[in-house]
C-alpha angles and dihedrals in degrees: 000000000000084000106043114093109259102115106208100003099068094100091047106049090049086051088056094044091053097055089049087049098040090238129164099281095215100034080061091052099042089048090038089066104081103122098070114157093269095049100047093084095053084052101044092054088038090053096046084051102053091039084065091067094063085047100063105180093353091060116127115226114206119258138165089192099073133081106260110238135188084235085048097055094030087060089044098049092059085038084059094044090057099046092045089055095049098045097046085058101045093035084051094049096040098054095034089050082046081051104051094039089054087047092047089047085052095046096046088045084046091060092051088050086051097044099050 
């Protein structure tokens, strides 16, 4: 949630989300808290890039050399949304499926430990 798009409403709404799935309350906000003033950036850049997939021909590259216009910034702000969306849900599956494998390997190393 800390990825997708919804400027000041990113912690509520995984709140939110945590009380309808029944998720750890402060595992969601801890998680939730990725754009944090040094990330966003990152983000930011990381969310532009992989916009410009969606974009195909019409995909804005990054440049401080050309004359900002509003159809300029009108092309790289759905560009943004895109790629916001994209990366908040691969970047979710990809570290919760990094999560469960790492609490299945503890559990798993947990039961030897008992078992010896």
């Amino acid at each position: 949630m800390g990825i997708v798009p919804l400027w000041g409403f990113q912690l509520a709404i995984a709140i939110a989300l945590a009380f309808l799935w029944r998720l750890n309350k402060a595992l969601v906000i801890l998680a939730a808290n990725i754009s944090i003033p040094p990330m966003i950036p990152i983000i930011l850049f990381l969310s532009h890039e992989t916009g410009a997939l969606w974009m195909g021909d019409d995909a804005q590259r990054i440049s401080f050399d050309q004359d900002i216009t509003l159809a300029l910034v009108h092309k790289s702000f759905i560009q943004y949304l895109a790629g916001a969306c994209t990366l908040a849900v691969v970047a979710g599956l990809t570290f919760g499926l990094i999560t469960f494998v790492m609490l299945k390997l503890r559990r798993v190393q947990e039961a030897r430990k008992a078992t010896d």
